[in-house]
C-alpha positions as CSV (number, residue, x, y, z in Angstrom):
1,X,79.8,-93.6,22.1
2,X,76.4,-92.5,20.0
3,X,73.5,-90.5,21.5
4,X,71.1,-92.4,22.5
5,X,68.0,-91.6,19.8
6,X,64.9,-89.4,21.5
7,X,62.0,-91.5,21.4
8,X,59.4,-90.2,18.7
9,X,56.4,-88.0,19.7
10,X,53.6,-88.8,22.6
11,X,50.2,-89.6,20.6
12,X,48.0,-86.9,21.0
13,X,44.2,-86.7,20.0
14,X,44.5,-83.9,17.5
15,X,44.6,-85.6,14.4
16,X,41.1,-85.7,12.8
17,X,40.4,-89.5,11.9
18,X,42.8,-90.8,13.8
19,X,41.9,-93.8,16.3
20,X,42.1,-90.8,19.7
21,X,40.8,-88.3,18.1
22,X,37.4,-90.7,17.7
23,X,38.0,-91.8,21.2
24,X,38.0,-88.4,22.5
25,X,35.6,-86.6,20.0
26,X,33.0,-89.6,19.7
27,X,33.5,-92.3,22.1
28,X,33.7,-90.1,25.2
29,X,29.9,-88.6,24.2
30,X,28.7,-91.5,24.4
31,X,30.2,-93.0,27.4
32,X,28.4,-89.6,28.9
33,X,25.3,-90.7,27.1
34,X,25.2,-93.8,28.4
35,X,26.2,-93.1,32.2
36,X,23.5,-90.6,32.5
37,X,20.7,-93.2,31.5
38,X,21.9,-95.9,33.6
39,X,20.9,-94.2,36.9
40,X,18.3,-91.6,37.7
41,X,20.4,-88.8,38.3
42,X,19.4,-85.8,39.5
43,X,19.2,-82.7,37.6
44,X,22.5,-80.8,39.3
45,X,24.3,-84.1,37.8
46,X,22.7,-83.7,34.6
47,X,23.9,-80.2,34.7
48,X,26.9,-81.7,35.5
49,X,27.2,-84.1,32.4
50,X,26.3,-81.6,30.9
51,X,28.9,-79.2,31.5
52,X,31.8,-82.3,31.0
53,X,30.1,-82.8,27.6
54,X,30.4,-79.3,26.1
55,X,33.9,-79.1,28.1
56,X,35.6,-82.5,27.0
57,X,34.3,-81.9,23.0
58,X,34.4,-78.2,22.4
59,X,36.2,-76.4,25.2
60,X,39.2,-76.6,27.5
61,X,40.4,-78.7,29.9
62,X,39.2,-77.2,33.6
63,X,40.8,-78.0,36.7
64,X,39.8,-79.5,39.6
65,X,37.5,-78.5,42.7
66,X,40.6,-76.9,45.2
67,X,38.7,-79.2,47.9
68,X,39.2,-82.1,45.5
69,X,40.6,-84.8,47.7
70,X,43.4,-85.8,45.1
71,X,44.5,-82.3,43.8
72,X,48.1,-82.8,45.1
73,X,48.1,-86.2,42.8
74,X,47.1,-84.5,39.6
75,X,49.1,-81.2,40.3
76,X,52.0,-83.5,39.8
77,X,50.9,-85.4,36.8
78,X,50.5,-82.4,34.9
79,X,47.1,-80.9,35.7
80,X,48.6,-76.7,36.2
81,X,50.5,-77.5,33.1
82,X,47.0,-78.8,31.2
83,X,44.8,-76.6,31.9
84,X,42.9,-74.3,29.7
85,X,44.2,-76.1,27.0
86,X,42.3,-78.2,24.5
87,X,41.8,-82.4,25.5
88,X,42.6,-82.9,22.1
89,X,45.9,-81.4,22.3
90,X,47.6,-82.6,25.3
91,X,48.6,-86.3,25.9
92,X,46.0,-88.3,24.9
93,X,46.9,-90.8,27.4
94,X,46.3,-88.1,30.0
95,X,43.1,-86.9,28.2
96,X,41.4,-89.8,28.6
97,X,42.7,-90.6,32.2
98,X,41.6,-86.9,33.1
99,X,37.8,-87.3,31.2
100,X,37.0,-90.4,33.7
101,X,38.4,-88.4,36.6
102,X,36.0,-85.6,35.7
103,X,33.0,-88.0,34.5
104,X,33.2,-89.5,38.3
105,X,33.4,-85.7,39.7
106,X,30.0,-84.7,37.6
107,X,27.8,-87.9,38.8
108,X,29.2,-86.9,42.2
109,X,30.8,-90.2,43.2
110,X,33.5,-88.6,45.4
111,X,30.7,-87.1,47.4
112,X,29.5,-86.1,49.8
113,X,25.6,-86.7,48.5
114,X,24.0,-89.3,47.8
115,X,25.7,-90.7,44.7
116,X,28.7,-90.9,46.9
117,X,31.2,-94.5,46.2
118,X,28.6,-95.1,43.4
119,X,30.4,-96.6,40.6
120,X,28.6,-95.1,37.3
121,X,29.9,-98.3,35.4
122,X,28.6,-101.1,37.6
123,X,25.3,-101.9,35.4
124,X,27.5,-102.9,32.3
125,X,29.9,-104.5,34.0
126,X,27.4,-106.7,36.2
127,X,25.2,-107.3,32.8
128,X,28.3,-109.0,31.4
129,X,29.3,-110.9,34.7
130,X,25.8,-111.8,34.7
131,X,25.6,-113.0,30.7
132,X,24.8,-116.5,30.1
133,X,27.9,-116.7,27.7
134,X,30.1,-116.6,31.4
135,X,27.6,-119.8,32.8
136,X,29.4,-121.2,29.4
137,X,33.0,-120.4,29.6
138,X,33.0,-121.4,33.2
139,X,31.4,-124.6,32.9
140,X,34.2,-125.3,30.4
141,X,36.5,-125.5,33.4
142,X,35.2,-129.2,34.2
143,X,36.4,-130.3,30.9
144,X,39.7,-128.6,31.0
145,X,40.4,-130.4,34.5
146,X,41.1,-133.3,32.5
147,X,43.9,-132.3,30.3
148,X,47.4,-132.6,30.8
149,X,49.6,-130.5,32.9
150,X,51.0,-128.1,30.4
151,X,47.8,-127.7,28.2
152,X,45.8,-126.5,31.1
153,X,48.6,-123.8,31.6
154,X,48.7,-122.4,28.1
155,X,44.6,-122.5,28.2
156,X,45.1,-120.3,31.1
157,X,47.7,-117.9,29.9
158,X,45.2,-118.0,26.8
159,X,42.3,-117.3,28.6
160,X,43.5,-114.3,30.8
161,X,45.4,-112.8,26.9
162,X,42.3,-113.5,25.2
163,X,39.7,-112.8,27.9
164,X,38.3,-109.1,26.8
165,X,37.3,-110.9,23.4
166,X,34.7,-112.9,25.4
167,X,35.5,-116.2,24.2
168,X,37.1,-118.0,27.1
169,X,34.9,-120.7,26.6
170,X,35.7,-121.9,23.2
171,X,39.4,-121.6,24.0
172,X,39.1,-123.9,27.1
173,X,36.7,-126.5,25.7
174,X,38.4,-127.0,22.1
175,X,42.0,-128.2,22.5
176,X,42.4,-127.1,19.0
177,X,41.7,-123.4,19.2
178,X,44.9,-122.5,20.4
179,X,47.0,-123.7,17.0
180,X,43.3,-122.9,14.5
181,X,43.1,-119.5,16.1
182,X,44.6,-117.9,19.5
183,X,48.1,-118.5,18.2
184,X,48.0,-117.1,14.6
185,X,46.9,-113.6,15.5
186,X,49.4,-113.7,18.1
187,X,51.5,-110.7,16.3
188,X,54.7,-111.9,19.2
189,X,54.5,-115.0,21.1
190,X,56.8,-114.8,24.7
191,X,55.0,-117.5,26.2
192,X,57.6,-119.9,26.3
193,X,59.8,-117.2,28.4
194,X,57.1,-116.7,30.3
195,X,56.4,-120.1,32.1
196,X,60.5,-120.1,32.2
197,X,60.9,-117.6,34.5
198,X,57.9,-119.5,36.9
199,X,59.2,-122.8,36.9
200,X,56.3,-125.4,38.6
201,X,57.4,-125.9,42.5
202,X,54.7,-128.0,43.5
203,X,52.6,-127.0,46.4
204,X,54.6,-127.9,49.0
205,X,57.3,-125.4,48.6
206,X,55.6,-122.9,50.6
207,X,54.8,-118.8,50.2
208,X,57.6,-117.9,51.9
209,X,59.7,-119.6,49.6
210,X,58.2,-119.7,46.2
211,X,58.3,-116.4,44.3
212,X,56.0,-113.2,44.4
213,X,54.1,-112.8,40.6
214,X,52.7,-109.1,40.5
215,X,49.3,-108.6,38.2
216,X,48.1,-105.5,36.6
217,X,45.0,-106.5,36.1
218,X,42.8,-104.3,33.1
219,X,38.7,-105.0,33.1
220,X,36.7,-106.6,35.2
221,X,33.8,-108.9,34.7
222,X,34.0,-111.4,31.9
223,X,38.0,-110.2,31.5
224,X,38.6,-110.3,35.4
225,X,37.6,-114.1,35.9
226,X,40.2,-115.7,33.4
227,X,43.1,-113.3,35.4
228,X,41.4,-115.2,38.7
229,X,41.9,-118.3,37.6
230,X,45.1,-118.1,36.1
231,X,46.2,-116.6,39.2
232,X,44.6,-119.5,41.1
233,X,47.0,-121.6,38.8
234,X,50.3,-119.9,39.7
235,X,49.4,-120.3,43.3
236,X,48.3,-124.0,42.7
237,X,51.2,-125.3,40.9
238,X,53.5,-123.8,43.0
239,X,54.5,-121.0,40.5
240,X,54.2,-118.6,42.6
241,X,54.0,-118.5,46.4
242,X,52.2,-114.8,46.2
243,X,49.5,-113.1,43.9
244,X,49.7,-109.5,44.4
245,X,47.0,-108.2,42.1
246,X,46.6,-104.6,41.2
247,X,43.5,-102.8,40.3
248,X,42.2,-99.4,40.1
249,X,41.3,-97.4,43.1
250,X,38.3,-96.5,41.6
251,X,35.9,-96.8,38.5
252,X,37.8,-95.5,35.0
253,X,37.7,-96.6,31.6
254,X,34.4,-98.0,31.9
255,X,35.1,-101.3,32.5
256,X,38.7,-101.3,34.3
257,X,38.7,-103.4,37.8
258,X,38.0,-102.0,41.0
259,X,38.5,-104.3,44.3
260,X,34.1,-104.2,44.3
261,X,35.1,-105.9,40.6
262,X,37.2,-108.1,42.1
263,X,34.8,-109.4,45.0
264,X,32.1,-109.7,42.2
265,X,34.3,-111.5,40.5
266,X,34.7,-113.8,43.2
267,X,31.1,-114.2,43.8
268,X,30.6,-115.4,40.2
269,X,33.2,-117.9,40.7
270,X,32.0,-119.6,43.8
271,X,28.0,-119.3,43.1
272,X,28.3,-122.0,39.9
273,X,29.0,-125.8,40.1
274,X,32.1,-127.5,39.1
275,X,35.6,-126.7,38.9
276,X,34.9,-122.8,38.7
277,X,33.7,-122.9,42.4
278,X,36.7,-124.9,44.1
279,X,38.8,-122.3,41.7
280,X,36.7,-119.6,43.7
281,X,36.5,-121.2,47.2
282,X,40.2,-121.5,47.0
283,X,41.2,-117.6,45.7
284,X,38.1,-116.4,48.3
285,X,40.7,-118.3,51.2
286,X,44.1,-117.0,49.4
287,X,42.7,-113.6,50.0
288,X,41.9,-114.2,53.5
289,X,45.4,-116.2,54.3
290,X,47.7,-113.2,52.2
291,X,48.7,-115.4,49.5
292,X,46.2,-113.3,47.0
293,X,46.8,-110.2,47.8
294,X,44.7,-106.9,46.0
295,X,46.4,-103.5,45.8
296,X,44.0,-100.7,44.3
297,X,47.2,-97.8,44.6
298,X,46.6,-94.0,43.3
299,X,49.4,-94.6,40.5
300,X,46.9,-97.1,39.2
301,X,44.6,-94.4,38.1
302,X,47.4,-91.5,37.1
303,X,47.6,-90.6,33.4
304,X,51.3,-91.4,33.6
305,X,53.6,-94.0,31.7
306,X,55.2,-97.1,34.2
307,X,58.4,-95.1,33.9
308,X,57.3,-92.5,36.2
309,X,56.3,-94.7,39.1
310,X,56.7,-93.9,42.6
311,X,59.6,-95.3,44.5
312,X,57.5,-98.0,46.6
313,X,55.5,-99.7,43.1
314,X,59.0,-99.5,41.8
315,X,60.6,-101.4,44.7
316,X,57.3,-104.0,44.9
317,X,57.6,-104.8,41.3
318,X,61.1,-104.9,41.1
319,X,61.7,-107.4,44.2
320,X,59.1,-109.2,42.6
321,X,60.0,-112.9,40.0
322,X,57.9,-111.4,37.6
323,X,55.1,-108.1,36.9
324,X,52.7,-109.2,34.0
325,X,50.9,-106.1,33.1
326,X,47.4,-107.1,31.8
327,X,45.2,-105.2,28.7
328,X,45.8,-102.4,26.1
329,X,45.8,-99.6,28.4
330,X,48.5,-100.9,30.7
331,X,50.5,-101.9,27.6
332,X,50.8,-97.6,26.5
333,X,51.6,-97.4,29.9
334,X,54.2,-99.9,29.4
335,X,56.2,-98.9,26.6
336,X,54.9,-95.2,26.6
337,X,52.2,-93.8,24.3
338,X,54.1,-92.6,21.8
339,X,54.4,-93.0,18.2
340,X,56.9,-96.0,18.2
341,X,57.9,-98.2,15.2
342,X,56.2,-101.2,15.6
343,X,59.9,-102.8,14.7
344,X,60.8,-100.8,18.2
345,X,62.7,-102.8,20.2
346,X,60.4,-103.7,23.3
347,X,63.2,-105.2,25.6
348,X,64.5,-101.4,25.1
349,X,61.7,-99.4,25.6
350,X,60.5,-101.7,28.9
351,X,64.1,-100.9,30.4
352,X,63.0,-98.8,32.7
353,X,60.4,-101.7,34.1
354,X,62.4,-101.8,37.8
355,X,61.7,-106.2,37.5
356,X,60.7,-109.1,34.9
357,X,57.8,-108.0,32.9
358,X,55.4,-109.9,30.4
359,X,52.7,-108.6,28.8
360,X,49.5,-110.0,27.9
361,X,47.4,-107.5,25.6
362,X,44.8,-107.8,22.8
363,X,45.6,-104.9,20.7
364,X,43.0,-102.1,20.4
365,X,45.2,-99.1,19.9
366,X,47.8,-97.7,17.3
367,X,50.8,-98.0,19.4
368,X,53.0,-101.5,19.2
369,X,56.5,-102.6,19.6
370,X,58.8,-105.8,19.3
371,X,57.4,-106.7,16.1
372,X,59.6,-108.9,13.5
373,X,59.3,-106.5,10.6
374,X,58.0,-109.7,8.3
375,X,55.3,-109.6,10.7
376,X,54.3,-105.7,10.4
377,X,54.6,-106.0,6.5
378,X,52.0,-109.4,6.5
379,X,49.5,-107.7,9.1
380,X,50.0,-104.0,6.8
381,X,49.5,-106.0,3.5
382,X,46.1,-108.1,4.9
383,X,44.4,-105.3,7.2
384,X,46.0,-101.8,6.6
385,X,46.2,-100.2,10.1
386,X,42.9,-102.1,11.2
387,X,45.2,-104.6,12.7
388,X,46.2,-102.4,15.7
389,X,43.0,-101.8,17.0
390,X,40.2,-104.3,15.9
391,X,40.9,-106.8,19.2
392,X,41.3,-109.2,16.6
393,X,45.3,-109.6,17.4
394,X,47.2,-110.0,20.5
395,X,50.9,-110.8,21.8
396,X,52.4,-111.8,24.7
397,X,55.4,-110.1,25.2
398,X,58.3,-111.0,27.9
399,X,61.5,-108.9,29.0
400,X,63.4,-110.9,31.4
């Protein structure tokens, strides 16, 4: 029987031009920049900031306070094996995870003090909750009430793939965007095995009998909303008896959800006219009756790949009909941020998922699999390499 090949290298940061390198070397600055003027911090913060700035760009990785409330966590995701070594040569997956566990230590969110629970990222992502372009895409939602059955479904599944590009909206109000635009940069198209595995019930079957859909949700804000509602669809149709959606247990990557995201979230929903505020009145009560459920667990933060999760996310998703793992950064957790073939196989490299999977991610990264390799050669021969991570692309990717 053949060896079963080793999977190719981990992505690191080191690579000068290269897509982490610029994340970790430019984009991480900034994010620092821009923290520090969105609240009047006080100067042992900007020390602080400081201190992560030089640290994260030029120095070496530092450990943690030995009072730090989660040290046992990152001692066993690699932190004694990480330190004193350059970010840009470890993982880069855990670089960046352990840059936003640091940036939250510096503006002194884990307390105690007075900047204690305060998320450093709330002003952006309130400013695009708060944009007039979401008054748009949810007032959309009155028109798409009106369609059939199976187009307000894929507008859905559309809206929550599509959702970080900001244009919700136009995909719900023009029943021709989908074949124009969504569906030609789809680079892998699983949606038909998607809705096959969640067959429509009706609303009488009841929770206890219809099956449990997991969600790994990715941002919040203008992202967040279209996951709602096409959460508020399973439950509605009967697809599912159960939401159980997972965010982060606190504020990382800028803009990933919180359970603070979700409730704003929420808010938005219910505080407009129309269709958008029975979609929000009626996931406000799933919430209060169990049948939306939000999990914010540690292993939602750690700077590990899905095949290292603990034994009870690995029971929950695998008792559950199906896991679908929102966003770009969930995807590398998915499939493993390493330097795969874009040809690789994805039903292999998700084996380890313990249930059903689909993903649902815009690509803004280098790493891919499951592509046809007619596909990789058209995108290579238009775009280069931009196509992996200019948002402009997305797939939705199923392994039963």
């Amino acid at each position: 029987m053949p060896d079963t090949p080793a999977p190719p290298p981990v992505i690191l940061g080191d690579e000068p031009g290269s897509f982490p390198h610029g994340v970790l070397a430019e984009r991480h600055p900034a994010i620092i920049r821009q923290v520090r003027d969105a609240f009047p911090y006080d100067p042992a913060v900007h020390h602080a900031l400081d201190t992560l700035l030089e640290s994260s760009t030029k120095g070496v990785i530092e450990p943690l306070p030995a009072a730090a409330h989660d040290i046992a966590h990152w001692r066993d995701w690699g932190l004694d094996g990480y330190v004193g070594r350059s970010w840009f040569d470890v993982p880069w997956l855990w670089s960046e995870s352990y840059f936003y566990r640091r940036l939250l230590e510096a503006v002194g969110y884990f307390g105690p003090g007075v900047w204690q629970g305060i998320d450093p990222f709330r002003p952006f992502k309130l400013a695009e909750l708060d944009a007039p372009e979401t008054d748009e895409e949810l007032a959309a939602l009155d028109a798409l009430e009106t369609r059939p059955a199976d187009e307000r479904a894929r507008a859905l599944l559309h809206g929550s793939l599509w959702g970080n590009r900001a244009d919700l909206g136009f995909r719900l109000s023009d029943s021709g965007a989908a074949a124009r635009d969504a569906v030609p940069a789809l680079v892998a198209d699983d949606s038909e095995a998607l809705w096959a595995l969640l067959p429509v019930t009706g609303t009488d079957t009841g929770a206890d009998k219809a099956p449990t859909v997991c969600v790994i949700a990715d941002n919040a804000g203008r992202e967040l909303i279209p996951d709602l509602l096409l959460a508020a669809h399973l439950l509605a149709t009967g697809r599912a008896g159960r939401v159980v959606l997972h965010v982060k247990p606190y504020p990382y990557y800028i803009s990933d959800a919180t359970p603070a995201d979700v409730v704003d979230a929420l808010r938005r929903l219910t505080a407009v006219p129309g269709a958008a505020a029975e979609h929000g009145r009626r996931l406000w009560a799933a919430v209060a009756d169990g049948t939306l459920t939000v999990r914010a667990h540690p292993f939602s933060a750690a700077p590990l790949p899905f095949m290292d999760l603990p034994p009870d996310l690995r029971a929950e998703f695998g008792a559950a009909a199906l896991t679908i793992v929102k966003g770009d950064l969930n995807y590398r957790r998915l499939v493993g941020d390493r330097r795969w073939s874009p040809t690789t196989s994805f039903a292999d490299v998700t084996a380890c998922f313990p249930g059903p999977v689909a993903a649902l991610r815009t690509l803004k990264s280098d790493v891919i699999t499951g592509l046809s390799a007619r596909t990789e050669a058209a995108l290579v021969a238009a775009e280069g390499q931009r196509w992996r991570t200019g948002g402009t692309h997305a797939l939705v990717q199923v392994r039963p």
